[in-house]
TORTI-689137 format. One record per residue (C-alpha): residue number from 1; residue in three letters; z, y, x. Coordinates in Angstrom, 2 decimals. Each point is the difference from the previous one (the first is absolute). Layout:
! TORTI-689137
> NUM; ALA; Z; Y; X
...
This chain:
! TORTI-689137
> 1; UNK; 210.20; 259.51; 30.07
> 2; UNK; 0.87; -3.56; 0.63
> 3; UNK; 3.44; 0.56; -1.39
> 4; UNK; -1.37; 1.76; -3.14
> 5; UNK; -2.59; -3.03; -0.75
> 6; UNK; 2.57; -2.49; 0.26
> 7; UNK; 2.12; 2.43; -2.75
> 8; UNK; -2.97; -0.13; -2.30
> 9; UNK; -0.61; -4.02; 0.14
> 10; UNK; 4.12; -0.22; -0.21
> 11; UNK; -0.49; 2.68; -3.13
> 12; UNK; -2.87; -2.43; -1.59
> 13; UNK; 1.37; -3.07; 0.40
> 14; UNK; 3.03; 1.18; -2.23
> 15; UNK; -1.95; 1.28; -2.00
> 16; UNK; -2.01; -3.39; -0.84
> 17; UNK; 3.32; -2.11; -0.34
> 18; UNK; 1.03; 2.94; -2.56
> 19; UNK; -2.78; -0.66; -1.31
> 20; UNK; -0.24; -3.97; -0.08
> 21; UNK; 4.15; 0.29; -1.13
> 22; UNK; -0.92; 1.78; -3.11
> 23; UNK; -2.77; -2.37; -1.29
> 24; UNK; 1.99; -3.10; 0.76
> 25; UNK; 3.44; 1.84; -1.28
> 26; UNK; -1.21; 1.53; -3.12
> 27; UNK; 1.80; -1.04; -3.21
> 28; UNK; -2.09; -1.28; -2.75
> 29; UNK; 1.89; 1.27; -2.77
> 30; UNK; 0.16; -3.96; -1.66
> 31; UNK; 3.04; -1.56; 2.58
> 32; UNK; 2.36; 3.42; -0.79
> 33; UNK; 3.13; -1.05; -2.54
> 34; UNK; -0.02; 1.96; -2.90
> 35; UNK; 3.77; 0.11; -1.52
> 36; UNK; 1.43; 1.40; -2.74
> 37; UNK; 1.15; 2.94; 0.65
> 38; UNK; 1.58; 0.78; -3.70
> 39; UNK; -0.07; -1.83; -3.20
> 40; UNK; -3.40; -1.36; -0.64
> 41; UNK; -1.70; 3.32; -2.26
> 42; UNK; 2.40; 2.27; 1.50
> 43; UNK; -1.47; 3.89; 0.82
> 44; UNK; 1.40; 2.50; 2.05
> 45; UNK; -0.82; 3.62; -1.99
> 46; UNK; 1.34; 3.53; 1.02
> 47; UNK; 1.86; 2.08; -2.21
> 48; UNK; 1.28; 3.17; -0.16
> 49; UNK; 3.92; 0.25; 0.58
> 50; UNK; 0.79; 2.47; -3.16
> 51; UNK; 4.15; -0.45; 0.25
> 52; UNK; 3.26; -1.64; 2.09
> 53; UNK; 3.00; -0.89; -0.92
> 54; UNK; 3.12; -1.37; 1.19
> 55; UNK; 0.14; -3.74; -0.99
> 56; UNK; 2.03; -3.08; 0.89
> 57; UNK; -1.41; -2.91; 1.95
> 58; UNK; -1.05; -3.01; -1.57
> 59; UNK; 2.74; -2.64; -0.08
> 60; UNK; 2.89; 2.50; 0.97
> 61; UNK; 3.16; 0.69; -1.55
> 62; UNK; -0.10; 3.51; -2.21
> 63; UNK; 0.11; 3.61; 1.85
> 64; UNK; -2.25; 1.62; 2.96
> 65; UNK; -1.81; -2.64; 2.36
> 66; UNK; -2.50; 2.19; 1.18
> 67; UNK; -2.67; -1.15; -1.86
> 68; UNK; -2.01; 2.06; -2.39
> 69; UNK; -3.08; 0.01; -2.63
> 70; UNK; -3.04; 1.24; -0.29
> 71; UNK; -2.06; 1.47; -2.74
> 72; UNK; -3.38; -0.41; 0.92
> 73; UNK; -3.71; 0.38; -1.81
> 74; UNK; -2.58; -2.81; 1.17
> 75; UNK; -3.12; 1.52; 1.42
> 76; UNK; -2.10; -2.97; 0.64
> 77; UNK; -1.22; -3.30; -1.80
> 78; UNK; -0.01; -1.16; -3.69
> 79; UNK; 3.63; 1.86; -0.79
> 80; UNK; -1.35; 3.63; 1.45
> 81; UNK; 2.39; 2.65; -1.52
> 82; UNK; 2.76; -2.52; -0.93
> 83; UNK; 3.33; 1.15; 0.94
> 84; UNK; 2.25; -2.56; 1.22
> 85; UNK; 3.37; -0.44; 1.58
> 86; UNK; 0.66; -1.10; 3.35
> 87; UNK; 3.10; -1.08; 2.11
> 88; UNK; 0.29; 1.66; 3.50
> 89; UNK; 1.77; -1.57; 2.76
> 90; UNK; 2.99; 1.96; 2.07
> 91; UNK; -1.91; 0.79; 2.61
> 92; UNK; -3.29; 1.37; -1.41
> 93; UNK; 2.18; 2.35; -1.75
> 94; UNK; 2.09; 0.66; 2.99
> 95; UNK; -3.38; 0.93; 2.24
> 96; UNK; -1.67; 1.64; -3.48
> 97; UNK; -2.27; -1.25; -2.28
> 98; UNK; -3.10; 2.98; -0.04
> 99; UNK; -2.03; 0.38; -2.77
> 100; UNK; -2.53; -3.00; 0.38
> 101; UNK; 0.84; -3.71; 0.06
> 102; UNK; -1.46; -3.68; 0.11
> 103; UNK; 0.62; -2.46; -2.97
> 104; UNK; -0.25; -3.19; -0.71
> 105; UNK; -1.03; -1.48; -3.36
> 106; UNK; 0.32; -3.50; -1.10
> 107; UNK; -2.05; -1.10; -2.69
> 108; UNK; 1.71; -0.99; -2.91
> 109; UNK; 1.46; -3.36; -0.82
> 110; UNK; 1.46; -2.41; -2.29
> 111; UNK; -0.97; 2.48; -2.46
> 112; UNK; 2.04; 3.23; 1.67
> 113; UNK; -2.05; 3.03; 1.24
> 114; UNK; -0.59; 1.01; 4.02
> 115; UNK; 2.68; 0.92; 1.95
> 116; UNK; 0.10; 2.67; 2.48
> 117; UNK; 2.15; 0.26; 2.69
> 118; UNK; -0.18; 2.70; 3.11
> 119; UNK; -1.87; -1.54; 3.06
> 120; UNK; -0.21; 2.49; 2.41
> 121; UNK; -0.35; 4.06; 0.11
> 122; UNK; -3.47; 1.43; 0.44
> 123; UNK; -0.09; 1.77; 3.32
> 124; UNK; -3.54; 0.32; 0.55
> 125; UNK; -0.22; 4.04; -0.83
> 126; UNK; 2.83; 0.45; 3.21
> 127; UNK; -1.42; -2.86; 1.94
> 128; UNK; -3.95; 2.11; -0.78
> 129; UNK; 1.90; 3.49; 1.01
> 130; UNK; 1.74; -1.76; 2.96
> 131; UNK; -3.34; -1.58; 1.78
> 132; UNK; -1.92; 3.74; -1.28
> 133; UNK; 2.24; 1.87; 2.20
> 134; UNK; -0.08; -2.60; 3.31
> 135; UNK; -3.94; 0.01; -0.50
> 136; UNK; 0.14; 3.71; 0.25
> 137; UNK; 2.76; 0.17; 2.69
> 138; UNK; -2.39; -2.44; 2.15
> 139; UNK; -3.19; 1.87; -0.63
> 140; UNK; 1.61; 3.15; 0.89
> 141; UNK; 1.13; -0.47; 3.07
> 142; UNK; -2.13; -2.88; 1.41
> 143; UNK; -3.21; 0.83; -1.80
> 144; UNK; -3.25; -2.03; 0.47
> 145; UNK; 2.53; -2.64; 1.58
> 146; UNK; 2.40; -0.04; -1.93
> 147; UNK; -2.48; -0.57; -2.95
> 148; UNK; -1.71; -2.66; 1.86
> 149; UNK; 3.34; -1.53; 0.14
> 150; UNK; 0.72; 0.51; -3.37
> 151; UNK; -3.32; -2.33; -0.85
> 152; UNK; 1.29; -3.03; 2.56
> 153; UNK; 3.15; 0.21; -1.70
> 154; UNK; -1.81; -0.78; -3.14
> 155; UNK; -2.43; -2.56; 1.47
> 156; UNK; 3.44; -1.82; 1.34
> 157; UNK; 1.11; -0.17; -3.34
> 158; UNK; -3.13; -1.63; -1.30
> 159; UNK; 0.52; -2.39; 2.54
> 160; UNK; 3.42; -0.59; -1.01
> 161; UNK; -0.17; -0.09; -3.36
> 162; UNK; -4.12; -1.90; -0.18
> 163; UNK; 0.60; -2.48; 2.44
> 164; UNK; 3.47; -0.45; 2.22
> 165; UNK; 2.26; -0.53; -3.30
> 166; UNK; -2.46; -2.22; -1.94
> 167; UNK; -0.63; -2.07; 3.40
> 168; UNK; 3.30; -0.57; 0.15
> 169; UNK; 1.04; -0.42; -3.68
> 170; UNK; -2.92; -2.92; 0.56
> 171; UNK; 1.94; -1.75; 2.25
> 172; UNK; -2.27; 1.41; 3.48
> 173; UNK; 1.35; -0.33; 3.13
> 174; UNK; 2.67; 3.10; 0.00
> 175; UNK; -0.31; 0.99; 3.77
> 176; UNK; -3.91; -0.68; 0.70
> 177; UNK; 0.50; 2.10; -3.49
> 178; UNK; 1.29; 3.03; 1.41
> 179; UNK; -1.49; -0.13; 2.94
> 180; UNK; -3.37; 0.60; -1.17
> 181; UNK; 0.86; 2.20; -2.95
> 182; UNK; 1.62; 2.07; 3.40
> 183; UNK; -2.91; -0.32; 1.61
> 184; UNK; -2.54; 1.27; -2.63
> 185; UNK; 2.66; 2.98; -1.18
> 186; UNK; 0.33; 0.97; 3.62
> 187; UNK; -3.83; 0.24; 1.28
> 188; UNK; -0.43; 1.77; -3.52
> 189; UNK; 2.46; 2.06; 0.71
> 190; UNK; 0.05; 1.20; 3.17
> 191; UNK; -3.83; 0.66; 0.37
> 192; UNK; 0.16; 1.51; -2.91
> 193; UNK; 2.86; 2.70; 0.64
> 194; UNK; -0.52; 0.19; 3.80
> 195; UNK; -3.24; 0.08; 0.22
> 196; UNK; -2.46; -2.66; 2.26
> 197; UNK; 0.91; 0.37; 3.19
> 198; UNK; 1.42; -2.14; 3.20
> 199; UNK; 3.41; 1.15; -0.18
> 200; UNK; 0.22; -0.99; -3.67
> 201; UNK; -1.62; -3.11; 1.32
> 202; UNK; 3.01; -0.52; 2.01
> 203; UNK; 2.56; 0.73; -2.50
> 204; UNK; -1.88; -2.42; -2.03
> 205; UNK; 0.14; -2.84; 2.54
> 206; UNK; 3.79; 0.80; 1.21
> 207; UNK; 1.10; 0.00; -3.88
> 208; UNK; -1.42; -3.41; -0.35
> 209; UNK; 1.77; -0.96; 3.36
> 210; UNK; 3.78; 1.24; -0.87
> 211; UNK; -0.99; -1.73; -3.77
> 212; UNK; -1.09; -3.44; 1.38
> 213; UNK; 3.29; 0.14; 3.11
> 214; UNK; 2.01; 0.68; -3.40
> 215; UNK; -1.22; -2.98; -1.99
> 216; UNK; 0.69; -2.41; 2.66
> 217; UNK; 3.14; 1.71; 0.59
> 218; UNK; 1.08; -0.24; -3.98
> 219; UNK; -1.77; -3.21; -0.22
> 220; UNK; 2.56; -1.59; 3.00
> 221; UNK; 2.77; 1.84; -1.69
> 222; UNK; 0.19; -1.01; -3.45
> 223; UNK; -0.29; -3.49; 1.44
> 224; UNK; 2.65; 0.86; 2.50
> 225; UNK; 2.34; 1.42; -2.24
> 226; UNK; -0.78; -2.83; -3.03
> 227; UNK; -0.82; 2.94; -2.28
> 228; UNK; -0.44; -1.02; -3.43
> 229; UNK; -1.84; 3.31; -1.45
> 230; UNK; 1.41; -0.51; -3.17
> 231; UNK; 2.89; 3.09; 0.40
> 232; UNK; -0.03; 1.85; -3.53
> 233; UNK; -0.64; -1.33; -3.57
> 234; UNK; -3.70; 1.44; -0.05
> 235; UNK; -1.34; -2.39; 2.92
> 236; UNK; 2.26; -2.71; -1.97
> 237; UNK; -1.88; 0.57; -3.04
> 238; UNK; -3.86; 0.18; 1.85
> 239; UNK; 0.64; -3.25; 1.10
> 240; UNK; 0.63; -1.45; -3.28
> 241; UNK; -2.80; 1.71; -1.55
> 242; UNK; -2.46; -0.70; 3.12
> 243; UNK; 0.18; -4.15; 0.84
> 244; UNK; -0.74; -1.04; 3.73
> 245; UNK; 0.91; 3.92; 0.87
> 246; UNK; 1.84; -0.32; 3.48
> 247; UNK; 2.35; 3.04; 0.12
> 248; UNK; 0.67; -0.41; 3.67
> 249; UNK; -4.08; 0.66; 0.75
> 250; UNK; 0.75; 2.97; -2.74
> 251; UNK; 2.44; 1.32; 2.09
> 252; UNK; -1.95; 0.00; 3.15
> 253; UNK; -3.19; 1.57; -2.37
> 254; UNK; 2.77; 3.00; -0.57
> 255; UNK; 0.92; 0.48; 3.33
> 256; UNK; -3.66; 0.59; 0.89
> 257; UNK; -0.74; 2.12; -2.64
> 258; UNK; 3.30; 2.33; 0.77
> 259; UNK; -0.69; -0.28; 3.41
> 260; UNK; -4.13; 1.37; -0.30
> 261; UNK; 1.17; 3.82; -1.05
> 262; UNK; 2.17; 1.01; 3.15
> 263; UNK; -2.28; -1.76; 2.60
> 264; UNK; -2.84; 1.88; -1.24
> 265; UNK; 1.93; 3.05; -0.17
> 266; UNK; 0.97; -0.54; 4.13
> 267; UNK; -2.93; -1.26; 1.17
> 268; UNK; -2.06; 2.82; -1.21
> 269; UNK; 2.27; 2.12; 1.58
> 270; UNK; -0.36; -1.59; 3.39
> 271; UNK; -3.65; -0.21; 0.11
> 272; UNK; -0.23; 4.48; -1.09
> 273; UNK; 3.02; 0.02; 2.93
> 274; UNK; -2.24; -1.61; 2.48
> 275; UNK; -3.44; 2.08; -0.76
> 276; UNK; 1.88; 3.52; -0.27
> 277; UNK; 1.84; -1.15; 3.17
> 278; UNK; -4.07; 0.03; 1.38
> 279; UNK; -0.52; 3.12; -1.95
> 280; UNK; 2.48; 2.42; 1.70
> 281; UNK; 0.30; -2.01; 3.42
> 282; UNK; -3.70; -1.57; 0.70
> 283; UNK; 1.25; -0.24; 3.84
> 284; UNK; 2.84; -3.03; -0.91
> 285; UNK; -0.60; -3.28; 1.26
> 286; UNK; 0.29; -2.15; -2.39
> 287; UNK; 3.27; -1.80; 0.95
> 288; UNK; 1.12; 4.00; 0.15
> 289; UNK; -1.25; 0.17; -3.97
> 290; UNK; 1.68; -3.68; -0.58
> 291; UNK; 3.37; 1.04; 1.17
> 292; UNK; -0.15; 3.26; -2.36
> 293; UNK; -1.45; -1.56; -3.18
> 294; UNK; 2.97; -2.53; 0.44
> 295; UNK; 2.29; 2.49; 0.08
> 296; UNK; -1.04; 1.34; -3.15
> 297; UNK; 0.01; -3.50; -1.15
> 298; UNK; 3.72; -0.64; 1.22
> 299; UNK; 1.08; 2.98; -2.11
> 300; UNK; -2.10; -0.89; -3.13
> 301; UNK; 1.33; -3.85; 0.17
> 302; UNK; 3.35; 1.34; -0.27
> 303; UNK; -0.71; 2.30; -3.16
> 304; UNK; -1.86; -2.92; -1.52
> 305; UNK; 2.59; -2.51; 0.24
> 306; UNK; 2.93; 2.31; -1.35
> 307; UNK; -2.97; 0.33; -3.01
> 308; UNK; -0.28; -3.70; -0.16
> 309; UNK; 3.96; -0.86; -0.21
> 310; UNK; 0.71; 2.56; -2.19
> 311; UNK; -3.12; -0.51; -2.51
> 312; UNK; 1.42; -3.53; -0.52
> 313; UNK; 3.79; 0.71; -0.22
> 314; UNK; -1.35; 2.30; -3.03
> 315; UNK; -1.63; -2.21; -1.42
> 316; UNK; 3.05; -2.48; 0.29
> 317; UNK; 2.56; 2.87; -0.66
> 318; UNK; 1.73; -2.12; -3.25
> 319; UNK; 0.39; -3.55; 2.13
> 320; UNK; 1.41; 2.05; 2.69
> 321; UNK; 2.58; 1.39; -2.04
> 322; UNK; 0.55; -2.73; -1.38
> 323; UNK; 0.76; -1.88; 3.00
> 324; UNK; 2.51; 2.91; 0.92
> 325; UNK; 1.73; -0.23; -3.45
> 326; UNK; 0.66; -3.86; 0.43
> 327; UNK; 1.55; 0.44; 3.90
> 328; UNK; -1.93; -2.95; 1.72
> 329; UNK; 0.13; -1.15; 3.09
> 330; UNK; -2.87; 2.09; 2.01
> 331; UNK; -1.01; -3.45; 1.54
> 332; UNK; -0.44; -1.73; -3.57
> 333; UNK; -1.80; 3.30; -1.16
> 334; UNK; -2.23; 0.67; 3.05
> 335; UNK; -1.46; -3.82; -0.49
> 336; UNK; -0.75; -0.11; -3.76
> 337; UNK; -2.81; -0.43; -1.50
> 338; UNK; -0.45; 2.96; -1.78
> 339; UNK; 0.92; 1.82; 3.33
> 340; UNK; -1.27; -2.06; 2.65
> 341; UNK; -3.42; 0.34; -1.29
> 342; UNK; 0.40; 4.07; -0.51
> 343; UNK; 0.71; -0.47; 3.78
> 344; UNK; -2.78; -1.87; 0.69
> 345; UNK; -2.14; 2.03; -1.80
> 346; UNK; 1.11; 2.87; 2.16
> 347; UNK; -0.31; -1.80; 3.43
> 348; UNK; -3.71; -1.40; -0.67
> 349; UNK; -1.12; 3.14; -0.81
> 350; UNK; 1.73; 2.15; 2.73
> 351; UNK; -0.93; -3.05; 2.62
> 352; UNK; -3.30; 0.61; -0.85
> 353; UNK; 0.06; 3.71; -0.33
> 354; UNK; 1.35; 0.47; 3.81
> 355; UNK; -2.54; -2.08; 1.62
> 356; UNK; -2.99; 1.30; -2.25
> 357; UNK; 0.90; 3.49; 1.73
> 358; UNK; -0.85; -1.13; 3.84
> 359; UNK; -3.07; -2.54; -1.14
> 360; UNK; -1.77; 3.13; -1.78
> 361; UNK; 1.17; 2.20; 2.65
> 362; UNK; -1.89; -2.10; 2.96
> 363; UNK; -3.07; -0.77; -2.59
> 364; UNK; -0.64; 3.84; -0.31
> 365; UNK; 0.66; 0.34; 3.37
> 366; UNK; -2.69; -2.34; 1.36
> 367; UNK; -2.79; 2.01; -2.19
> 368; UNK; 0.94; 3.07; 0.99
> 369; UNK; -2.03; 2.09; 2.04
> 370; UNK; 0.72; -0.45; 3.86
> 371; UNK; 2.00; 3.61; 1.55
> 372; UNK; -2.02; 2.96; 0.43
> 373; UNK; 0.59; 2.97; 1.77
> 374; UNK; 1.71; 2.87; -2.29
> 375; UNK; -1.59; 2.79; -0.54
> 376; UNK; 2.70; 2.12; -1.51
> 377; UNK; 1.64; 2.87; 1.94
> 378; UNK; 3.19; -0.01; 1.49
């Protein structure tokens, strides 16, 4: 009972500092940079795609570049039903325009009429069908849990999108940042799709261990490693757009965040290991039910980290092939930039992943109910 108590004051006290890091974190809306995305005027319609044909690139000598052009009739704005002709780069027309696209109209000048040029293709019908068929997929076969889930997931976005991104567009502190946007989308979460109980209680508390051992560990790290954060042209261009934006503390912010989704997904699994253990043998010890859970724990870190290293050599799949194509040394490769931090990134996260598995494991373990004798027949 002791045990549990202390859970419950560990559970409310990080629940008050969520609380206290949300009113003392929360963007104001006035300090956010507001650039230009497009010319000044400039509005993004969709149209409907009525022809293609094969055209040549801009700026390219005469034949075939893969290019093409696009007849299209304006569905939106002061130019609705307008039909207009659009250039298509090679690769939209390699992957296939659809029937639906974005535009962008400048406003006319120097006494010329609006342009239009193609900005993007309109994939929200797929993207709709897509998320329609996962939604059902989960509610199927997890029911009342998986729709429980469904809602965190949405909750976490509204977290995301309502306070972690304009916090840190406002110049915020990145890691105390993510840390309690974690914090908030995890107790949210997990209570919410697991239900309120001790051994979510635990998972709760060992997710916030592994995610505060892998801050300190990315935190030392970066510094170690003189990571600079800025590894592609996007983080290049935030920094110009956002002044006083340190993209080292950005990088650590991202580690977290990537990091919060596999330790929840482990230590939930260790703290259902421990209380079925109790379930089906009530006569362990609880060393006896230690040793098991961290077998199952062994096996699952192993899965997790394959998961990890592979998630992120996706998501790097074009730098890696680059760095094949151009035959560097593996030594100059391995310590990069654009490598070392995809390496980093990986090692936080797994450091903190492996010893997030034994913390929960001995948390659940000390609530559990002492051994009792079995009443099942042999």
């Amino acid at each position: 009972m002791r045990t549990r108590l202390v859970l419950g004051a560990a559970v409310g006290v990080l629940v008050a500092l969520t609380v206290v890091g949300l009113i003392a974190l929360w963007p104001s809306g006035e300090a956010r940079p507001r650039p230009d995305f497009a010319a000044p005027g400039a509005t993004f319609p969709h149209a409907t795609v009525a022809d293609v044909t094969d055209a040549t690139c801009p700026g390219t000598s005469s034949g075939s570049a893969g290019c093409g052009e696009a007849t299209v009739r304006v569905d939106e704005g002061v130019d609705t039903g307008r039909v207009v002709r659009v250039t298509v780069p090679p690769e939209v027309m390699a992957a296939g325009i659809g029937e639906s696209v974005v535009l962008v109209r400048t406003p006319a000048a120097s006494g010329q009429g609006a342009t239009y040029a193609l900005q993007d293709l309109d994939r929200t019908r797929f993207l709709v069908l897509l998320a329609t068929i996962f939604a059902v997929v989960v509610l199927l076969v997890a029911r009342l849990r998986g729709a429980l889930a469904l809602v965190g997931l949405g909750l976490a976005g509204v977290v995301m999108v309502q306070f972690m991104l304009p916090a840190l567009l406002e110049g915020r502190d990145p890691v105390l940042v993510a840390l309690t946007a974690a914090a908030a989308i995890m107790i949210v979460v997990l209570y919410l799709a697991h239900g309120l109980s001790v051994r979510t209680t635990t998972a709760l508390l060992g997710t916030f261990a592994g995610l505060g051992l892998t801050a300190l560990i990315a935190a030392w790290s970066v510094g170690g490693a003189h990571l600079t954060g800025v590894s592609n042209d996007d983080s290049a261009l935030l920094r110009q757009q956002v002044s006083g934006l340190s993209a080292q503390d950005l990088l650590l912010c991202g580690i977290i965040l990537a990091g919060l989704g596999v330790l929840n997904d482990v230590t939930i699994t260790q703290s259902s290991a421990v209380w079925e253990l109790r379930d089906v043998a009530p006569s362990l010890t609880r060393r006896a039910v230690f040793v098991k859970a961290m077998r199952i724990g062994r096996d699952h870190i192993a899965s997790t980290i394959y998961t990890i290293v592979f998630a992120y050599a996706g998501a790097a799949l074009s730098v890696l092939m680059l760095i094949v194509l151009y035959s560097q040394p593996l030594s100059f490769t391995l310590t990069s930039n654009d490598i070392a931090e995809e390496i980093v990134r990986t090692l936080a996260s797994s450091i903190g992943l492996v010893l997030a598995v034994p913390i929960t494991t001995a948390l659940a373990v000390a609530v559990l109910p002492g051994p009792r004798p079995s009443n099942r027949v042999p």
